[in-house]
ZATIZA-229679 format. One record per residue: residue in one letter; chain; residue number from 1; x, y, z of N, C-alpha, C, O, CB in turn. Coordinates in Angstrom, 3 decimals, m for minus. Glycine has a CB too. Layout:
BEGIN
ATOM   kolpa   timar   lumpa     n_east    n_north       n_up    ca_east   ca_north      ca_up     c_east    c_north       c_up     o_east    o_north       o_up    cb_east   cb_north      cb_up
ATOM       A       A     NUM          X          Y          Z          X          Y          Z          X          Y          Z          X          Y          Z          X          Y          Z
...
//
This chain:
BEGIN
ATOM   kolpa   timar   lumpa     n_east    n_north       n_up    ca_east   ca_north      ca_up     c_east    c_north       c_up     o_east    o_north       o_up    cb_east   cb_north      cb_up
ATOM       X       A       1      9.452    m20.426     m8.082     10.699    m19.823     m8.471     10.536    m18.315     m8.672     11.395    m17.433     m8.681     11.225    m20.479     m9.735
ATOM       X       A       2      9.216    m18.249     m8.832      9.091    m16.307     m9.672      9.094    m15.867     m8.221      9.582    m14.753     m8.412      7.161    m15.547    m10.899
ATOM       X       A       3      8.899    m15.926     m6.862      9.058    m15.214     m5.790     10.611    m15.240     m5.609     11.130    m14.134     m5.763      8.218    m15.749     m4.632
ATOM       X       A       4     11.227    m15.985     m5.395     12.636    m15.892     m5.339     13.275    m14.933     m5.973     14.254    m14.545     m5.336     13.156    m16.900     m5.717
ATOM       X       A       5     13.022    m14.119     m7.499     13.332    m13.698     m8.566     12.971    m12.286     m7.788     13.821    m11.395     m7.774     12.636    m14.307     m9.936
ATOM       X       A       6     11.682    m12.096     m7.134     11.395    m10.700     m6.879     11.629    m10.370     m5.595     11.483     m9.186     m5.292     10.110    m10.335     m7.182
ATOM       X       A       7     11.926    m11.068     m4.850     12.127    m10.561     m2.935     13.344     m9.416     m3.124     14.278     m9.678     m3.882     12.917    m12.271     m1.520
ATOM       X       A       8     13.304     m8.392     m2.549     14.345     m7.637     m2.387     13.840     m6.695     m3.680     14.629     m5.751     m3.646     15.867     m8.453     m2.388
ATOM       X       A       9     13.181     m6.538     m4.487     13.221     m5.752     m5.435     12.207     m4.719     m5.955     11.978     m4.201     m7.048     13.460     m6.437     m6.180
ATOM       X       A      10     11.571     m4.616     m4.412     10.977     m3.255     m4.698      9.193     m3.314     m4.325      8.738     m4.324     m3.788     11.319     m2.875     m6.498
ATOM       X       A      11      8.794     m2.793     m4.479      6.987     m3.082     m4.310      6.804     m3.665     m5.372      7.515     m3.471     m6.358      5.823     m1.795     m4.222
ATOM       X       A      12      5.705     m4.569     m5.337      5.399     m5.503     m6.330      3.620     m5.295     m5.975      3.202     m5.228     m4.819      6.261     m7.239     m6.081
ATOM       X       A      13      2.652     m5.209     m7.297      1.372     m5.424     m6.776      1.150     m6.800     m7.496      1.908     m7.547     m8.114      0.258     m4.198     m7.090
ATOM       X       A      14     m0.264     m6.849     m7.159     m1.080     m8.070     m7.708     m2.490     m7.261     m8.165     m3.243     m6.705     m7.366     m1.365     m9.435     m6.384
ATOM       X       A      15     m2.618     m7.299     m9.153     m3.952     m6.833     m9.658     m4.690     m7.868     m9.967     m4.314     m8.789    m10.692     m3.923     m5.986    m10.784
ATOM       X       A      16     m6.020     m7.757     m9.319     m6.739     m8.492     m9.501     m6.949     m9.795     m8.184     m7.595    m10.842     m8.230     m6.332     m8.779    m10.774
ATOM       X       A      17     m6.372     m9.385     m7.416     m5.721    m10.235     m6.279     m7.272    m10.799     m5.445     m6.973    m11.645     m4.602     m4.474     m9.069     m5.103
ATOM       X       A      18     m8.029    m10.664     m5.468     m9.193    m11.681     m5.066     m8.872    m11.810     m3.732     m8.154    m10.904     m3.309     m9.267    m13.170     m5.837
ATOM       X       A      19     m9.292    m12.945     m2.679     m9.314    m13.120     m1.647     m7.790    m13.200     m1.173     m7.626    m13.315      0.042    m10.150    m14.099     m1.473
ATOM       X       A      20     m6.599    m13.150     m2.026     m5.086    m13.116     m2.015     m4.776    m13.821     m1.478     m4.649    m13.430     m0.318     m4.409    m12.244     m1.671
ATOM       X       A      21     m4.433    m15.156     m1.648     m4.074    m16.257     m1.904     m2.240    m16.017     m2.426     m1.268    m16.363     m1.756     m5.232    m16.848     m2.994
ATOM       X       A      22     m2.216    m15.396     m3.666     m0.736    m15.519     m3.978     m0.146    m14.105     m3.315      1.082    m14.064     m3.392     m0.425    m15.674     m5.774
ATOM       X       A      23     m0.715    m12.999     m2.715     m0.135    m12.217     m2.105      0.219    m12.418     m0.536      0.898    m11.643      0.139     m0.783    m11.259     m2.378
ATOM       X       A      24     m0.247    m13.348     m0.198     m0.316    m14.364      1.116      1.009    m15.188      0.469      2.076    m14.851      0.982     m2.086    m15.484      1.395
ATOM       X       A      25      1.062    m15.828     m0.185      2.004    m16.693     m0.669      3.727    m16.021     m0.828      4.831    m16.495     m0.559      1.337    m17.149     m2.094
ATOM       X       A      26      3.238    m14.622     m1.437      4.691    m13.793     m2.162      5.224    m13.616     m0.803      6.367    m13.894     m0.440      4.496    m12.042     m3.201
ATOM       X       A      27      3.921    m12.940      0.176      4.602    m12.233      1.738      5.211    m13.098      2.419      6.266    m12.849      3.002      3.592    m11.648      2.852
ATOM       X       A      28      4.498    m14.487      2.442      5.427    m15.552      3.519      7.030    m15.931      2.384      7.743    m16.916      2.576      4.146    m17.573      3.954
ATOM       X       A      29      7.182    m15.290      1.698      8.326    m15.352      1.595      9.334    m14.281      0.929     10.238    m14.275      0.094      8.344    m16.350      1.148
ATOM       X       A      30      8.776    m13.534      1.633      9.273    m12.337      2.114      9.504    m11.052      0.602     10.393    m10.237      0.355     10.847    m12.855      2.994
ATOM       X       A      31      8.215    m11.436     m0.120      8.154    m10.007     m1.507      7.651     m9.239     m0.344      7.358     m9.693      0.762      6.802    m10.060     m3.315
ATOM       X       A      32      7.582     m7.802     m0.818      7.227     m6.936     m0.893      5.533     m6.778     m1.419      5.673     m6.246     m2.521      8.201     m6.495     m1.473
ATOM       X       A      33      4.505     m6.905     m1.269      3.612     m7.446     m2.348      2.741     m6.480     m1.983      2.936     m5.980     m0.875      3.083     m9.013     m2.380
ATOM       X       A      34      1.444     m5.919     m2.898      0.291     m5.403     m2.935     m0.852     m5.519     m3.274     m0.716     m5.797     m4.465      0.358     m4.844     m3.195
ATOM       X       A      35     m2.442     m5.499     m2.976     m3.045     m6.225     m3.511     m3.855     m4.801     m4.194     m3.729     m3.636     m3.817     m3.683     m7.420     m2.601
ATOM       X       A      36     m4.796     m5.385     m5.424     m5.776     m4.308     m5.650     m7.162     m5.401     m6.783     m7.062     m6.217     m7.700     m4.728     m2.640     m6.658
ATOM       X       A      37     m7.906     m4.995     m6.285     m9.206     m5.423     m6.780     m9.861     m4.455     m7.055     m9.609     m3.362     m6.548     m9.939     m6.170     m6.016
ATOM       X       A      38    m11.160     m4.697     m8.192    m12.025     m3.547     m8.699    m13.642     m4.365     m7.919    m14.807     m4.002     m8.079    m11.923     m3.323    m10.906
ATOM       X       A      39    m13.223     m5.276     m7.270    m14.771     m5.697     m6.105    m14.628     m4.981     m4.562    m13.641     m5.359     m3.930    m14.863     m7.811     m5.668
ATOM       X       A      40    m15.189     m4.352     m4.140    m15.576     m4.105     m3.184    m15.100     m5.212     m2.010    m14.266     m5.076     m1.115    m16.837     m3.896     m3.456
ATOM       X       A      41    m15.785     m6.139     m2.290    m16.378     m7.592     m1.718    m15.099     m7.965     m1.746    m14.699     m8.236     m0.614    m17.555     m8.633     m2.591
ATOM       X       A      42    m14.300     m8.088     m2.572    m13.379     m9.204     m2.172    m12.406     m8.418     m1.562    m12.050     m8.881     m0.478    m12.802    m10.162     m3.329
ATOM       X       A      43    m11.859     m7.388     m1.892    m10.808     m6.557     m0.956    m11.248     m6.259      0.888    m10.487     m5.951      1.804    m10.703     m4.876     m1.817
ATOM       X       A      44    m12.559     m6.469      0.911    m13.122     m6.114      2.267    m12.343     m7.920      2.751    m11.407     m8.096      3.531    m15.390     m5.711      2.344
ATOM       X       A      45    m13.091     m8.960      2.011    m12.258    m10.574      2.456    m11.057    m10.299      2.599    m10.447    m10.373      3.666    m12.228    m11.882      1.368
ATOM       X       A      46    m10.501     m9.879      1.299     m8.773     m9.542      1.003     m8.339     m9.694      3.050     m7.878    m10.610      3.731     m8.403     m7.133     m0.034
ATOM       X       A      47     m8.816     m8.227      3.374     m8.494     m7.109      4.042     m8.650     m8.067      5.713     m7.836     m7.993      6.634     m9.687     m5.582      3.595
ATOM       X       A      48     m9.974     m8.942      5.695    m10.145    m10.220      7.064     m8.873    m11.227      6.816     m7.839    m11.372      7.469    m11.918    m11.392      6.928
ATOM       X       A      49     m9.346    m11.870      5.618     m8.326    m12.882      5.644     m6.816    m12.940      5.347     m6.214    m14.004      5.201     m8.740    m13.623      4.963
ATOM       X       A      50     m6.338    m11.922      5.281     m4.339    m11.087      5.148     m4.424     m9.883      5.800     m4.314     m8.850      5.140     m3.568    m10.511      3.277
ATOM       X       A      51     m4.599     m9.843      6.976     m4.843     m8.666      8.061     m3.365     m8.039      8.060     m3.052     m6.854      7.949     m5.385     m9.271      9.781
ATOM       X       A      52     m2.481     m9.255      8.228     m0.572     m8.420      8.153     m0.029     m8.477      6.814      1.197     m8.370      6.782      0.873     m9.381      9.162
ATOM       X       A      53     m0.640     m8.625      5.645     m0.162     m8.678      4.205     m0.164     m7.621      4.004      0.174     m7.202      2.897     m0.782     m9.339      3.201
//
């Protein structure tokens, strides 16, 4: 329900977003979404595995 609430309303991040899983999730339905991590490592995964996120 909380994606429904935010589509249309602007950039949205995810801190802490790990291999992004829910920023994968927000985009297929159509948020606006951003990811940011303080690992190296996982934003480089982030970055393979949500290539169009």
């Amino acid at each position: 329900m909380f994606a429904f609430r935010i589509i249309k309303q602007g950039n949205n991040l995810e801190v802490g977003c790990g291999p992004g899983e829910i920023s994968r999730y927000l985009k297929d339905r159509e948020v606006n979404i951003h990811g940011l991590d303080i690992s190296d490592n996982m934003v480089a995964f982030y970055l393979i595995v949500n290539f169009n996120v």
